[in-house]
C-alpha positions, 0 to 999 in steps of 0.5 A: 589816404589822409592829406596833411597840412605842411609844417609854417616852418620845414626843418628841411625842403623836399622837391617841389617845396616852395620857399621865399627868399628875402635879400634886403626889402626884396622877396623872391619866391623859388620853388626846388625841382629837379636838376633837368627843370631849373630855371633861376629866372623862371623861380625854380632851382635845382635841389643841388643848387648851393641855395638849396643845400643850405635848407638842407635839401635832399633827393628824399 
C-alpha cells in the first residue's frame, strides 16, 4: 500500500474532500459528504448540492 499526497489543485473533488470557499474577504472551508451528512452550518454539503457541482463532484 502506498499513501499519496492530494493534488494543490483537484481538477475535481470526491467525498470527503475539503475546500475553501472565498466570498469577498471571508473564507469558509466545507467539506463535500454525503446527502444523509450535510449540515451547511456545520461546513458540510452534499456532493449534489449545486455548490459542489460546480467542481465538478461526482459519487465516484
Amino acid at each position: 500500500m502506498e499513501v499519496l499526497e492530494p493534488s494543490p489543485e483537484p481538477a475535481s473533488v470526491r467525498f470527503g474532500t475539503h475546500v475553501s470557499i472565498k466570498r469577498g474577504s471571508q473564507v469558509r472551508d466545507i467539506r463535500i459528504v454525503g446527502e444523509d451528512e450535510a449540515d451547511p452550518s456545520a461546513g458540510t454539503i452534499a456532493w449534489t448540492s449545486p455548490l459542489a457541482r460546480t467542481r465538478r463532484c461526482g459519487p465516484w
